[in-house]
N, C-alpha and C positions, 0 to 999 in steps of 0.2 A: 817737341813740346810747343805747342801755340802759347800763344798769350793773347790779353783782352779777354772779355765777356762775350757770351751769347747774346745777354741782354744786358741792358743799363738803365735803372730806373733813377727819375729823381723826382724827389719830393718834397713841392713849397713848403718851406719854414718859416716864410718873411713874414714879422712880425711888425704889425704899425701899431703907433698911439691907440689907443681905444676909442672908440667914437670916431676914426678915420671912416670918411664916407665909403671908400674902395672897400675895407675890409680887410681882414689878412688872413692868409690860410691858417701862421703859427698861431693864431688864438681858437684853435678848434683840436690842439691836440697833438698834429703833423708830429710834430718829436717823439713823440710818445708811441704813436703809431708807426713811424719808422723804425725804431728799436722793434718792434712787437713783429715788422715786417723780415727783418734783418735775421731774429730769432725761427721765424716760420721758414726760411731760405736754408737755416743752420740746420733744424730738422730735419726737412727735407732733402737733404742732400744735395740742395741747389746753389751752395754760398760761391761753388768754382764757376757756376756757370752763369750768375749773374749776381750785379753790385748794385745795393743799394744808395744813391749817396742823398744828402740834404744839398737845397737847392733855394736858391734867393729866388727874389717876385720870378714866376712864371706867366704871370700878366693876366691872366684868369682869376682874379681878386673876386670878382661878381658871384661867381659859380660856387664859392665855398672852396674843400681843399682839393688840392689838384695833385696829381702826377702825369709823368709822362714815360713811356717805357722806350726805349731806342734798342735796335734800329728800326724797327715799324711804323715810329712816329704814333702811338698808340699812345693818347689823353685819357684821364680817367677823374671823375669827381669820386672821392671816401669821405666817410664820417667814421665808419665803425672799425673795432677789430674784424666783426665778419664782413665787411667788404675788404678787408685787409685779404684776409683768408683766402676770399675770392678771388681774389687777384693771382697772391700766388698760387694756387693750386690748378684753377684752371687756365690761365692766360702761362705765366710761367713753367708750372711743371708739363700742363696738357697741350699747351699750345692754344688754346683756346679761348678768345676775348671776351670779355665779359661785358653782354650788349646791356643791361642796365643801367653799369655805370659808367659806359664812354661819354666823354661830352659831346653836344649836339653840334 
């Protein structure tokens, strides 16, 4: 039996004051959209093979909300459930990155 993940995602939830110049990923949803991620892993049959966890500033405040998948090192900007989707189905289940939303 191994242990650890194949992958390990985490996804800003830092939340600042409102009107913070930086911005925060948490006021666009990130919680929400991680449960919905978590849910999409559970279906799929991917929950043993990778963890979702929440994650404080990732430092990419600017770019809106962010993840990061390890061990690839793989960055990614979401808004949506379907960029959630995209994520995992193809980056996760297919192996397959998704060139629209990695950061520049």
């Amino acid at each position: 039996m191994s242990i650890g993940y194949e992958y390990h995602i985490f996804v800003c939830e830092n939340l600042r004051e409102p009107g913070d110049k930086r911005g925060s990923c948490g006021s666009h949803a990130t919680t929400e959209l991680r449960g919905y991620m978590k849910d999409l892993l559970r279906e799929h049959g991917l929950k043993a093979r990778c963890r979702a966890n929440k994650a404080g500033c990732l430092n990419y405040c600017k770019l809106g909300p962010v993840l990061v998948i390890y061990p690839e090192n793989t960055w990614y900007h979401f808004e949506t459930q379907a960029d959630i989707e995209e994520i995992v189905l193809s980056h996760i289940r297919d192996g397959i990155p998704v060139e629209r939303l990695l950061l520049p």
